[in-house]
C-alpha positions in Angstrom: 0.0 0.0 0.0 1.0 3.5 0.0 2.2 3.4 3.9 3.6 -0.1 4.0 1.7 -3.8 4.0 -1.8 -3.3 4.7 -2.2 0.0 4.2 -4.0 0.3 0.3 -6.6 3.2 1.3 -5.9 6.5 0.4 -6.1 9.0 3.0 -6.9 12.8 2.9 -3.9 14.6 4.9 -5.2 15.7 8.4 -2.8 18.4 8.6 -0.4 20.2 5.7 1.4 23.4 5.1 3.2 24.6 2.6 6.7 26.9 2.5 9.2 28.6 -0.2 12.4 27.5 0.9 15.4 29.2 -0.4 19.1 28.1 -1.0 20.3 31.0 1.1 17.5 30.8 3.7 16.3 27.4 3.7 13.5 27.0 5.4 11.4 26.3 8.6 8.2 24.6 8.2 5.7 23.7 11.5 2.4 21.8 11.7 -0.2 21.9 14.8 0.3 18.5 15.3 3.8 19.1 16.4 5.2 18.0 13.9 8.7 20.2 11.8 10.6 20.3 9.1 13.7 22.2 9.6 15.7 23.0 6.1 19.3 24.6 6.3 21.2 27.1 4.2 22.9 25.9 1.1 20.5 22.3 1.1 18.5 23.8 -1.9 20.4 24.0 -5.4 16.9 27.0 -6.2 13.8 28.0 -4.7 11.8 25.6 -4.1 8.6 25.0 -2.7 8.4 22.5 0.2 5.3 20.6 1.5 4.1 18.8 4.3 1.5 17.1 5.0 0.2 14.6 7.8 -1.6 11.2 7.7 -3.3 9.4 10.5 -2.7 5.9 10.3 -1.4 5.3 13.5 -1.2 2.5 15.1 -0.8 0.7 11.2 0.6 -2.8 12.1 3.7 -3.3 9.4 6.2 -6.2 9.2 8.9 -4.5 6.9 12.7 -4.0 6.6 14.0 -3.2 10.1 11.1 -2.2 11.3 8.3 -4.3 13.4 5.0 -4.0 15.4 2.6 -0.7 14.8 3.3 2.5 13.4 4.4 5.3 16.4 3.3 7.8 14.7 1.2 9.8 11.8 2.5 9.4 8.5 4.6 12.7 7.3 4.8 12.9 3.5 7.4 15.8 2.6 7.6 16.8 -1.3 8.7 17.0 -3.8 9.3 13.1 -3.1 12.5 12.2 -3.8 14.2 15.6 -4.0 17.6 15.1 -2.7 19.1 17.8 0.0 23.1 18.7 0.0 22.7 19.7 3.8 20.5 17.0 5.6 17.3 18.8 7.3 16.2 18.2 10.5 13.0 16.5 10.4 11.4 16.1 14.1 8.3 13.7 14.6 5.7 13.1 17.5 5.1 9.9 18.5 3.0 7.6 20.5 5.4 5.1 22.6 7.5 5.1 25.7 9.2 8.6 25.8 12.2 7.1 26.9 12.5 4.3 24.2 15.7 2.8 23.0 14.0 1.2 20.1 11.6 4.2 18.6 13.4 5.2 15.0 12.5 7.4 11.8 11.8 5.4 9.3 11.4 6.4 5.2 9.4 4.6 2.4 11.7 3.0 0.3 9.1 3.3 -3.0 12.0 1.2 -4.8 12.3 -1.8 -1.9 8.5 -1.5 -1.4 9.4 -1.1 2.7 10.3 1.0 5.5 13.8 1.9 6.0 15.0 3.2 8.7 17.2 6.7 9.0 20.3 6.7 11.1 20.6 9.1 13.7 17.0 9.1 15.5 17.3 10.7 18.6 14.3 10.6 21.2 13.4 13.4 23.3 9.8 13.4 25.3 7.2 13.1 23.1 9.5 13.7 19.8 11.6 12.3 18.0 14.2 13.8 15.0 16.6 12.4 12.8 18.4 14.3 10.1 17.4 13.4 6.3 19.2 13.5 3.0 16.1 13.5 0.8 12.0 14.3 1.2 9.9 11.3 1.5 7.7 10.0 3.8 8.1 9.6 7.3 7.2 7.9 10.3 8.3 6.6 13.7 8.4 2.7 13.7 10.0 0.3 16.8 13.2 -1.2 14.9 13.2 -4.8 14.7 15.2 -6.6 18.0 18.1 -8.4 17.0 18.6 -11.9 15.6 19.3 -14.4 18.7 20.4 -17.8 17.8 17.8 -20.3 20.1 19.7 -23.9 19.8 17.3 -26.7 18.6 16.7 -29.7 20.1 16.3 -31.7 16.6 19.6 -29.5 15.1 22.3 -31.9 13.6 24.8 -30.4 16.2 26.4 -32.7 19.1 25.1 -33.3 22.6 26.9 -32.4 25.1 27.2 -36.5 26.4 28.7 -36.9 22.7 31.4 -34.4 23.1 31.9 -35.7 26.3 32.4 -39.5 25.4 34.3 -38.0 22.3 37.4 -36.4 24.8 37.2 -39.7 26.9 37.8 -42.0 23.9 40.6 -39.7 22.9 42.2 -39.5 26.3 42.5 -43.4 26.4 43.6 -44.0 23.5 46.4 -41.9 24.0 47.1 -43.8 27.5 46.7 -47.2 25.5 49.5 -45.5 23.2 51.8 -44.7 26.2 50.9 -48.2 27.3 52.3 -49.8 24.0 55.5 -47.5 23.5 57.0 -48.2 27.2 56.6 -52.0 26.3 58.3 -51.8 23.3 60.9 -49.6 25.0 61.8 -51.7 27.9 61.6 -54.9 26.3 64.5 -53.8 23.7 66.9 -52.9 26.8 68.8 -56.2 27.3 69.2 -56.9 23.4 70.7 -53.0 23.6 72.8 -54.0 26.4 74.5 -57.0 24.9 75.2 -55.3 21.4 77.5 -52.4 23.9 78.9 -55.2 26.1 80.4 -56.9 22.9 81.3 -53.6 21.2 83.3 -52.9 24.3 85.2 -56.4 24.5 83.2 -57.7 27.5 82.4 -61.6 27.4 78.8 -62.3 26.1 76.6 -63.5 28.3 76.4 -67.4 28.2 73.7 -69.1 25.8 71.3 -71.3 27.4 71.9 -75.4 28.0 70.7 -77.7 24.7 72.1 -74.3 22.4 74.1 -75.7 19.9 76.7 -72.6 18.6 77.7 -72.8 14.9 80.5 -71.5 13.2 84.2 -73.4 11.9 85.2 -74.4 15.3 81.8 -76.5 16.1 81.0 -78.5 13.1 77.4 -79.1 13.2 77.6 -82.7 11.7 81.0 -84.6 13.9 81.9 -88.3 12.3 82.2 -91.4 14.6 86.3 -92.0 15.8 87.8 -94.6 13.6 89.4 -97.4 15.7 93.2 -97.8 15.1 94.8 -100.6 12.8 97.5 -102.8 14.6 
């Protein structure tokens, strides 16, 4: 619609005014509803004249952009739509919520995006609200949307927390089991080690078990029976 989702009816303005605004001058422009437009030197490239008019759909429920929940205010429509300002104008807004809200902004329609958009900068103070603007379009105070906030699911592919904790078990012992299995191999291959440095360093080898039959030139492996002597 023209004020956002849900909003096709076209509205009369409950309250307008109209001012020449001037590049040297600029210009001031001030509703009944307490609503302003304040337009520095220098924004205007010419004269130009500068409307404002104000629509009551309040309390309009839009889902859009960054914005949520119900319209805070009227609907401000400055023209000529569009036309862009080299100084930013002050444009200050009445609205309806919690005069000390954190989460009250101005918002502009983005006729492009088909949605609210909101202007950086809002700044509450009582009953108003201003922001400075770049360009004329219309206006409103919206609540901005709260932030994302991730909510774990209990049927998400993620890990329990008894997984991750059987997970570092397993690794621990299998790196004990590893400890286990090097310290075996380790000591067992200490007396082999210790013969190899005895012989290296002249030192008898140690004596080979009985029924051991040693082979080499000096033990033949095959001895012939004794002959018996001729007379």
């Amino acid at each position: 619609g023209r004020f956002g989702e849900g909003c096709a009816t076209v509205l009369a303005p409950a309250v307008s005014a109209e001012v020449r605004a001037t590049p040297a001058t600029g210009a001031l422009l001030e509703l009944t509803s307490g609503d302003s437009l304040r337009v520095p030197p220098n924004a205007l490239a010419q004269d130009t004249e500068i409307m404002m008019a104000v629509y009551d759909v309040e309390g309009l429920e839009v889902v859009s952009g960054g914005a949520t929940g119900a319209l805070r205010s009227h609907v401000t429509e400055l023209t000529p739509l569009g036309l862009a300002l080299a100084t930013p104008a002050t444009l200050s807004l009445q609205h309806s919520g919690a005069q000390t809200a954190s989460n009250l902004a101005i918002f502009f329609w983005n006729d492009a995006d088909n949605a609210w958009e909101e202007v950086e900068g809002s700044t509450v103070d009582g009953a108003a609200i201003s922001a400075p603007i770049s360009h004329l379009s219309r206006c409103a105070v919206l609540e901005k949307a709260p932030p994302a906030v991730f909510v774990a699911d209990d049927d998400d592919d993620g890990l329990s927390v008894g997984a991750i904790v059987g997970i570092v078990v397993g690794c621990v012992a299998g790196i004990a089991l590893l400890g286990a299995v090097f310290y075996y191999v380790s000591t067992s291959q200490k007396p082999a080690v210790a013969a190899s440095e005895a012989v290296k360093k002249g030192s008898p080898a140690p004596s080979q078990p009985a029924g051991v039959v040693f082979a080499g030139s000096n033990f033949p492996s095959n001895p012939q029976p004794e002959q018996p002597q001729q007379a």
